[in-house]
C-alpha positions as CSV (number, residue, x, y, z in Angstrom):
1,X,13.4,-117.4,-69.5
2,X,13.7,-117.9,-72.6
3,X,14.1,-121.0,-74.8
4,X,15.4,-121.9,-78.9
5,X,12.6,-122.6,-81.4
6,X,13.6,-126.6,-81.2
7,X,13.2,-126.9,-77.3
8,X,9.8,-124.9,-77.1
9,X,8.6,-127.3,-79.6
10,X,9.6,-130.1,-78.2
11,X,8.1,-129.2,-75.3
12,X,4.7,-128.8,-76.9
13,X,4.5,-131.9,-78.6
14,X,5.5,-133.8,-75.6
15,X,2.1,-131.7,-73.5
16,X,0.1,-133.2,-76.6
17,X,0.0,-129.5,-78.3
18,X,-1.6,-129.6,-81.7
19,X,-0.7,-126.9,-84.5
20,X,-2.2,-126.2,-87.2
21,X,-1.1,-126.0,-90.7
22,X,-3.4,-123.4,-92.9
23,X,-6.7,-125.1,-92.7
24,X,-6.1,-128.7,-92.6
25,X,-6.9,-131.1,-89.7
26,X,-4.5,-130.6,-86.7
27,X,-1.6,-132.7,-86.4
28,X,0.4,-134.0,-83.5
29,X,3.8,-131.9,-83.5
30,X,6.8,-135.0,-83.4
31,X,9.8,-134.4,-81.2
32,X,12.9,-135.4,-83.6
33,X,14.8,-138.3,-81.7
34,X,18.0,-137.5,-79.9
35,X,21.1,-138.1,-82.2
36,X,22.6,-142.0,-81.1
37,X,26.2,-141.6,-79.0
38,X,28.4,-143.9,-81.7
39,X,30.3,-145.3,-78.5
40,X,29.1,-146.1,-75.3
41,X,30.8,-143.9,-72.8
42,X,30.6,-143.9,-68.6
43,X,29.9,-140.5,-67.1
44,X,29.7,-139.0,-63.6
45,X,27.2,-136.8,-63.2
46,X,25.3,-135.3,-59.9
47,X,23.8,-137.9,-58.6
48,X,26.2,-141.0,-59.3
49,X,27.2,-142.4,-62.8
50,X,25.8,-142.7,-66.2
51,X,26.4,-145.0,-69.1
52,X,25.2,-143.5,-72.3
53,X,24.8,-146.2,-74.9
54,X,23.5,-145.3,-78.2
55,X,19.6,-143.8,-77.3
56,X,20.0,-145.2,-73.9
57,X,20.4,-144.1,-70.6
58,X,21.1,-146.1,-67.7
59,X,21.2,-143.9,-64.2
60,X,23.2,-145.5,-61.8
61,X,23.5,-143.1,-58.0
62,X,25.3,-143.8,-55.2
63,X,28.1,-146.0,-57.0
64,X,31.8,-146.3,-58.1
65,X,33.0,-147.4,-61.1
66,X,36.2,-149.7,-61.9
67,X,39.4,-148.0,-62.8
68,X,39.2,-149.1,-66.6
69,X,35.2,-148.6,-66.1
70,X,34.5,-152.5,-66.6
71,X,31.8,-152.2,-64.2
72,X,29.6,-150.0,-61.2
73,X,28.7,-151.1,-58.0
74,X,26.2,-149.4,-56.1
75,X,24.2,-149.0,-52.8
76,X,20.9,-147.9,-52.0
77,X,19.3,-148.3,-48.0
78,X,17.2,-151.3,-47.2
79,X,16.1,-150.6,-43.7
80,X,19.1,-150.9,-41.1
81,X,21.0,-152.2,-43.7
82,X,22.4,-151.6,-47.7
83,X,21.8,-153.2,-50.7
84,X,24.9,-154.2,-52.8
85,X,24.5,-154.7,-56.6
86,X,26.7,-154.8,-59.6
87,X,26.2,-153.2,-63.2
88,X,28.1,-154.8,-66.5
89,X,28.6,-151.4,-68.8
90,X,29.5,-153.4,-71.5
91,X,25.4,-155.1,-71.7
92,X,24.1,-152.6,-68.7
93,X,23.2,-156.6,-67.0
94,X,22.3,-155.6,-63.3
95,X,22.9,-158.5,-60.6
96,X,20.6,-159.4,-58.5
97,X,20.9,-157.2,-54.9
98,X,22.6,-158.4,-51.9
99,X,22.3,-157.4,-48.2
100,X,25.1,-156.3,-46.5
101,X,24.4,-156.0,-42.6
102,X,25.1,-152.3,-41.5
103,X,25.2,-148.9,-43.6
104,X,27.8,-148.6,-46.4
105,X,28.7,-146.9,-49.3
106,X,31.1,-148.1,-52.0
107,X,35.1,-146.7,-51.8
108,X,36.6,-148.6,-54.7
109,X,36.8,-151.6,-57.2
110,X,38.8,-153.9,-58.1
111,X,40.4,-153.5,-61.5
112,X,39.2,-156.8,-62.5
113,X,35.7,-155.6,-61.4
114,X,34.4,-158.3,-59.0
115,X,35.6,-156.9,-55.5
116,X,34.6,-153.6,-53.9
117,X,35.5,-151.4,-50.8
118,X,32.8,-150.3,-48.8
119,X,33.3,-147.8,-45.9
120,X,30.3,-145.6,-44.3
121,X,31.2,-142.9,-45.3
122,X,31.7,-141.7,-48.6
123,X,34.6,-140.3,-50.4
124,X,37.4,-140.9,-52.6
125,X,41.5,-140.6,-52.7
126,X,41.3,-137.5,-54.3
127,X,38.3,-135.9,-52.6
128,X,40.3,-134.1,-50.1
129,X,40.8,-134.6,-46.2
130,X,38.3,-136.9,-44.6
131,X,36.7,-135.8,-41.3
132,X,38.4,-137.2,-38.2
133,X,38.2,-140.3,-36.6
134,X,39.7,-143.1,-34.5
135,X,38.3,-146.2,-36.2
136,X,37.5,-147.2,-40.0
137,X,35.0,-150.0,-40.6
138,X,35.4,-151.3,-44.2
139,X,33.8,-154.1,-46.1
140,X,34.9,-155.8,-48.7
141,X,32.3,-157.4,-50.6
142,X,31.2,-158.4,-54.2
143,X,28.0,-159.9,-55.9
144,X,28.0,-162.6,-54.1
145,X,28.1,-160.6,-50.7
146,X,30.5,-160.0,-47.4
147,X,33.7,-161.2,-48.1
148,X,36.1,-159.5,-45.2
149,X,35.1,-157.0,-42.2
150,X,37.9,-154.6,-41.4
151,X,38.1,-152.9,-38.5
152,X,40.9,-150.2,-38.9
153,X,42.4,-148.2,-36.2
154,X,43.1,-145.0,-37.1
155,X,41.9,-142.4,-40.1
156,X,42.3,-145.0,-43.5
157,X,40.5,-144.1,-47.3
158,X,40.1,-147.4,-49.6
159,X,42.7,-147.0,-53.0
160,X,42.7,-150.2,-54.9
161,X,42.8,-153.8,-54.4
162,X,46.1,-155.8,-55.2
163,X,46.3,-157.8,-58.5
164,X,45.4,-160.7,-56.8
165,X,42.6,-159.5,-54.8
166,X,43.9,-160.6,-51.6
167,X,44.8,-157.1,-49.6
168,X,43.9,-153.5,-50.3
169,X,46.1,-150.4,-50.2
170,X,44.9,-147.3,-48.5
171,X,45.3,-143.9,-47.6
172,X,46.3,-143.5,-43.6
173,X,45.5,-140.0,-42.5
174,X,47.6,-138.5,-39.8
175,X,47.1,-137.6,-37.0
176,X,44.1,-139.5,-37.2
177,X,41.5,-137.0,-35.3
178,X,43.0,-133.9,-37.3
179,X,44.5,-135.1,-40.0
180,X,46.8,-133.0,-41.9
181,X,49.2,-135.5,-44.2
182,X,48.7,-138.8,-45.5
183,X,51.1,-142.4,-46.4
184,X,49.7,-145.1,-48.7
185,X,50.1,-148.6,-46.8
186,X,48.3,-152.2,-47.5
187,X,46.3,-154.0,-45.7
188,X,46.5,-158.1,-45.9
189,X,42.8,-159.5,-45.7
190,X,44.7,-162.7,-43.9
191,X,45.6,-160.2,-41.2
192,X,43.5,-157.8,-41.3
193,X,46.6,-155.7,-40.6
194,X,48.1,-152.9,-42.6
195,X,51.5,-151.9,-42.9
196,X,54.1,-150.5,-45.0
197,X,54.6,-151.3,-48.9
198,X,58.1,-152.4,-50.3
199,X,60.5,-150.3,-51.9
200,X,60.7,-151.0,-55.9
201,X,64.0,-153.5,-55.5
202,X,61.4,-155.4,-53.7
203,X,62.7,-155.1,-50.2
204,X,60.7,-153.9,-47.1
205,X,60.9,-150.0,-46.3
206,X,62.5,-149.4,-42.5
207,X,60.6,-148.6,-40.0
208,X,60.4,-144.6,-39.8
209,X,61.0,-144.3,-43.9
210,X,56.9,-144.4,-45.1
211,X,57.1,-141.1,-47.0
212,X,54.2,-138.8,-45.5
213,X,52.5,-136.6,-48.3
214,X,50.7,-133.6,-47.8
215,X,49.2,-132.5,-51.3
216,X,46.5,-133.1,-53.8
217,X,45.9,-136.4,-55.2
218,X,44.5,-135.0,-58.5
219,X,44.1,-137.9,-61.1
220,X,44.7,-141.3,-61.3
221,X,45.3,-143.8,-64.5
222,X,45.5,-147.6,-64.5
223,X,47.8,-149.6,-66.8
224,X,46.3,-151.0,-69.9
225,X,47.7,-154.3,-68.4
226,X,45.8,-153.6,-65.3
227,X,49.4,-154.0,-63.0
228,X,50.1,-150.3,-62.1
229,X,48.5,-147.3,-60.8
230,X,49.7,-144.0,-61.5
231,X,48.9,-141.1,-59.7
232,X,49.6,-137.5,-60.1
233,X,50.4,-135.3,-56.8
234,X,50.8,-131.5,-56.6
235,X,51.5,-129.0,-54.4
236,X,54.2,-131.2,-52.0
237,X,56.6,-129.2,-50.6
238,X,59.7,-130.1,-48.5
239,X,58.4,-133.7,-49.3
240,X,60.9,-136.0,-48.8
241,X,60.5,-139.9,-50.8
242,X,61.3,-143.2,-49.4
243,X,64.7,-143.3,-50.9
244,X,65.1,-139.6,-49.8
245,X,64.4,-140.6,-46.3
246,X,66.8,-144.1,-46.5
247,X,69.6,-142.1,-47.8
248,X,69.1,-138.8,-45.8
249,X,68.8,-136.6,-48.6
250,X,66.8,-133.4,-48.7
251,X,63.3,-133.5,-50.5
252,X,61.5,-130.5,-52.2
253,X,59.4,-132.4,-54.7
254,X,56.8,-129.9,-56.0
255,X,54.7,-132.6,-58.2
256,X,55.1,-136.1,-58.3
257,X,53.8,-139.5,-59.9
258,X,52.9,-141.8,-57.6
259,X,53.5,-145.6,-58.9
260,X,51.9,-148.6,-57.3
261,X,52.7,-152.0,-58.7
262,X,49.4,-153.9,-58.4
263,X,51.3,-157.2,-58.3
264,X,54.9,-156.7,-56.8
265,X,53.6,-154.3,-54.0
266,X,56.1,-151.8,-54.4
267,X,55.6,-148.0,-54.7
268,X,57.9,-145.5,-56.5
269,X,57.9,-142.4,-57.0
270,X,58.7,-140.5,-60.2
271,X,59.6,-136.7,-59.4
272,X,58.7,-133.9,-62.0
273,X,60.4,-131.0,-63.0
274,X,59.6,-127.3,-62.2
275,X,57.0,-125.9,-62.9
276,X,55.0,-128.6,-62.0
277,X,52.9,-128.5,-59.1
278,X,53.7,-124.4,-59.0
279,X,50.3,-123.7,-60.3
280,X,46.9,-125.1,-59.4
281,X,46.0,-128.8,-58.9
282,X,43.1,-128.3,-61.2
283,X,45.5,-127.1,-64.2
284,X,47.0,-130.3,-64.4
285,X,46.3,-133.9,-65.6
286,X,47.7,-136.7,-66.5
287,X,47.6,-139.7,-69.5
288,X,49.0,-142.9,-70.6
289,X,49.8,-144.5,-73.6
290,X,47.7,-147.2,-75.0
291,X,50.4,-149.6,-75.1
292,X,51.0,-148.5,-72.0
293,X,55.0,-147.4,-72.4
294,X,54.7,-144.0,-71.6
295,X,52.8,-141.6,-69.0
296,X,52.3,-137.5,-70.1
297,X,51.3,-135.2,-67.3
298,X,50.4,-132.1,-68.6
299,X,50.4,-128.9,-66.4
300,X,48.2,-126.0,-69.0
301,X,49.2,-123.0,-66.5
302,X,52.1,-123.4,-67.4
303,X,52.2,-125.2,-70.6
304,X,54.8,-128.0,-70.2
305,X,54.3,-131.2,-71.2
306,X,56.3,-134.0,-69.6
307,X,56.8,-137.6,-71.0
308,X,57.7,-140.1,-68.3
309,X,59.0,-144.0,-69.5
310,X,57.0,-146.6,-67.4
311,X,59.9,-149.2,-68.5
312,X,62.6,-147.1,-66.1
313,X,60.5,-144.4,-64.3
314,X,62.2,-141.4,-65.6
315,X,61.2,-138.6,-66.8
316,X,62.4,-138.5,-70.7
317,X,61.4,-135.3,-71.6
318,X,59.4,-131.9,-71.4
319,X,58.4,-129.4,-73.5
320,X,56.6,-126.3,-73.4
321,X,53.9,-124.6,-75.2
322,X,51.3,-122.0,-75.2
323,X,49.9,-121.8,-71.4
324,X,45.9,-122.0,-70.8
325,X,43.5,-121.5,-67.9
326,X,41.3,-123.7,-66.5
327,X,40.7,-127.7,-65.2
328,X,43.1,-129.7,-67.3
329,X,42.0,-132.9,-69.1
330,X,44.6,-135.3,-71.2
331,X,44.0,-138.6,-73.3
332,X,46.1,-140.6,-75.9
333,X,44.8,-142.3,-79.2
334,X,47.1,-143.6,-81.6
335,X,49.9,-141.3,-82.3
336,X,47.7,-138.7,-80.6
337,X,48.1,-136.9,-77.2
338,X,44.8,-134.6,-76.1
339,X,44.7,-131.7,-73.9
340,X,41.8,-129.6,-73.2
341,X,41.5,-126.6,-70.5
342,X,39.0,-123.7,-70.7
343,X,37.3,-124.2,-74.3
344,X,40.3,-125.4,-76.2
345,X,41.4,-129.0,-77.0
346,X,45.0,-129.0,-78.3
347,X,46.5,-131.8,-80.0
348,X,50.3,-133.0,-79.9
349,X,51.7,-134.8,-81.8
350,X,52.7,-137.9,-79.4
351,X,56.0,-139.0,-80.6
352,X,57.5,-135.4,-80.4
353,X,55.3,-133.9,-78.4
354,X,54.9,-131.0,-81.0
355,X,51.5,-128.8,-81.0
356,X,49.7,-130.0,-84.5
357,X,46.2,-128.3,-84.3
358,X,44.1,-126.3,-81.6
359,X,40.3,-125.8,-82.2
360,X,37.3,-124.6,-80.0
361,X,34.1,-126.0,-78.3
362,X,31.7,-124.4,-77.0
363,X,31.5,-124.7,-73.1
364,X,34.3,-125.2,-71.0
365,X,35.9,-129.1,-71.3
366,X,35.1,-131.4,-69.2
367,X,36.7,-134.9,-70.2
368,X,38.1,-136.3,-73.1
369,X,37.6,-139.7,-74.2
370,X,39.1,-141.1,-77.6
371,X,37.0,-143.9,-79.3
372,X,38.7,-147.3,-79.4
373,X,39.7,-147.4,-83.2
374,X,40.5,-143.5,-82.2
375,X,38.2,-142.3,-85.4
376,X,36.6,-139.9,-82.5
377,X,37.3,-137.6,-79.8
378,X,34.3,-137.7,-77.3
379,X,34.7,-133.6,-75.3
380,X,32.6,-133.1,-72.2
381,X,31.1,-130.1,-71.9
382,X,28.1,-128.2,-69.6
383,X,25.2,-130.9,-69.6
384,X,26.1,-132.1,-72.8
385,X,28.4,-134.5,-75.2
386,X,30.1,-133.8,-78.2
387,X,32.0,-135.9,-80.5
388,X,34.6,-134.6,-82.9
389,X,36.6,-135.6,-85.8
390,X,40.3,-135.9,-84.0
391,X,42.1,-134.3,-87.0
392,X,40.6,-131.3,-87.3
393,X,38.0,-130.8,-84.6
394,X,35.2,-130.5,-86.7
395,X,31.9,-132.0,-84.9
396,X,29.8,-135.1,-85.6
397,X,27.9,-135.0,-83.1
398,X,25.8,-133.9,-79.6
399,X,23.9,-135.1,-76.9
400,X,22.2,-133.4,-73.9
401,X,23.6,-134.9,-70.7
402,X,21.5,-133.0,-67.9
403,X,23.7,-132.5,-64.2
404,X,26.9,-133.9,-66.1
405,X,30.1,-133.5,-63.9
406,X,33.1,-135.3,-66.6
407,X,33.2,-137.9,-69.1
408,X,34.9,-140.8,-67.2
409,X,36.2,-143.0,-70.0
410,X,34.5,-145.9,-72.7
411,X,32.3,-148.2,-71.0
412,X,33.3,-152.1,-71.5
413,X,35.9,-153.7,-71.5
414,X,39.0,-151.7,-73.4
């Protein structure tokens, strides 16, 4: 194997190597420092996540994060039992453990941070189809320990909490020993019950109406008011919708956006054009707005763009440009939409979602994170962090970031 000048050194001075310069006394070889990340940012990498603050690293496995990456809960064993603990990634301020009776791994938190899911198995909404079984045992608990036990019949995942942190929607898997399709429903911690969601005029959907999904839940974005969850799905056909199945209409939704109102309850479902969902669920991704008016899924296989209106749920436009290859990533700053696949991060210009600049990194993206006052595009990449000047690409900066998976988002509070 073979290793650049800078590593080999590095490696020497840190054995305590001495080298010798002409005839003068031997010198301890220095290390340089590695470069400060300007922003603090919340990564996953292979063992759990990572907040990378300035020279700091804080190594956090067996945990979930927030949706807007306020904070990370995590587990570890303690005996027959687990050890609950919450981490603040705005100061990195760890609380003091709690025992939760039983074996559990954390689901999902609560936007607001202070409630998490806790099943015993792990997994997430868009890790695919859980094993079988008749019977999910989830916990919901926070620093201060057990708040509910659930003891669900049938094949359920944890998605989110409700705004007011009084029920939890989840996936149901169907059938439950063998599943093959999935319905979102909510469970009322009064009841302990779950059952179906209401339509977006607020009234109950009729019995035998729960639309059934069968595809890829591929990314998920919270609101920047912290009310609505939008989720991209690919790959459903012959699905039919809610309304679809209300009104007897035929469904063949390809790719859809799945909308959960945090606070109303309701779910809605914004269908997208062809291509999308043709091509692979890895190709594409989706993005919102920072003031939150407008949601861009972008599908690089194909190129298209689409801008969806979070007032009225409608698709507003598409566009099309230039297809790529590879796992999509989006994110918005300013006036700014981001798209990376492969090596390439392409920037649109948001309000006419018109191609301004492309430019190259070295490894294959993985995430994109604008800083807050948007002066810098934070690319993923294999083990490592770069930062960029938006405008024109140029870097600023890199970090090693052994076993990274994706840059999640900003850590703290947006």
């Amino acid at each position: 194997m073979t290793f650049p000048r800078r590593t080999m050194l590095a490696l020497l001075a840190g054995a305590g190597t001495t080298v010798l310069a002409g005839c003068g006394p031997a010198r301890p070889l220095a290390s340089a420092p590695a470069p400060a990340i300007p922003d603090a940012l919340l990564v996953e990498v292979g063992d759990g996540l990572r907040v990378l603050r300035g020279r700091d690293r804080q190594t956090i496995p067996h945990s979930v994060a927030s949706p807007g990456g306020l904070a990370v809960y995590a587990t570890a064993p303690a005996g027959p039992d687990t050890a609950l603990w919450r981490v603040d990634t705005t100061t990195g301020h760890t609380s003091a453990r709690v025992l939760l009776p039983g074996r559990w791994v954390p689901r999902s938190v609560s936007a607001t941070g202070t409630l998490v899911a806790l099943t015993p198995n792990p997994g997430a909404v868009t890790a695919g189809r859980p094993a079988g079984r008749q019977v999910t045992p989830v916990l919901i608990a926070g620093v201060g320990g057990a708040r509910h036990r659930l003891d669900l019949r049938g094949n359920f995942v944890p998605e989110t909490f409700t705004a007011d942190l009084t029920g939890l929607f989840v996936l149901e898997w169907l059938p439950a020993a063998a599943p093959d399709r999935y319905r979102v429903r909510l469970v009322d911690f009064a009841t302990g019950a779950p059952g179906p969601l209401s339509t977006r005029d607020k009234t109950p959907v009729p019995p035998g109406a729960e639309e059934e999904m069968r595809g890829d839940g591929r990314q998920a974005v919270l609101a920047p008011d912290r009310a609505t969850l939008y989720t991209l799905y690919t790959h459903q056909p012959d699905h039919r919708h809610t309304r679809d199945l209300v009104s007897g209409r035929p469904g063949n939704a390809h790719a859809f956006v799945h909308t959960l109102s945090l606070t109303a309850r309701w779910a809605y479902c914004v269908d997208l054009p062809h291509p999308f969902g043709e091509g692979p669920a890895s190709g594409h991704a989706v993005a919102i707005s920072p003031d939150g008016r407008r949601l861009y899924v972008v599908d690089v296989t194909s190129g298209s763009v689409a801008e969806i209106s979070t007032e009225d749920l409608m698709v507003r436009r598409t566009v099309t440009h230039s297809p790529g290859t590879g796992t999509a990533h989006a994110a918005t700053a300013g006036d700014r939409l981001f798209i990376g696949a492969g090596s390439t991060v392409r920037t649109l210009d948001a309000a006419r979602l018109a191609r301004t600049t492309d430019w190259q990194v070295r490894e294959p993206v993985r995430g994109l994170v604008p800083s807050r006052d948007g002066a810098r595009l934070h690319v993923g990449q294999t083990e490592a962090v770069s930062w960029h000047d938006p405008a024109t690409g140029g870097q600023l900066g890199r970090v090693a970031v052994p076993g990274l998976v994706t840059v999640r988002g900003l850590a703290g509070p947006g």
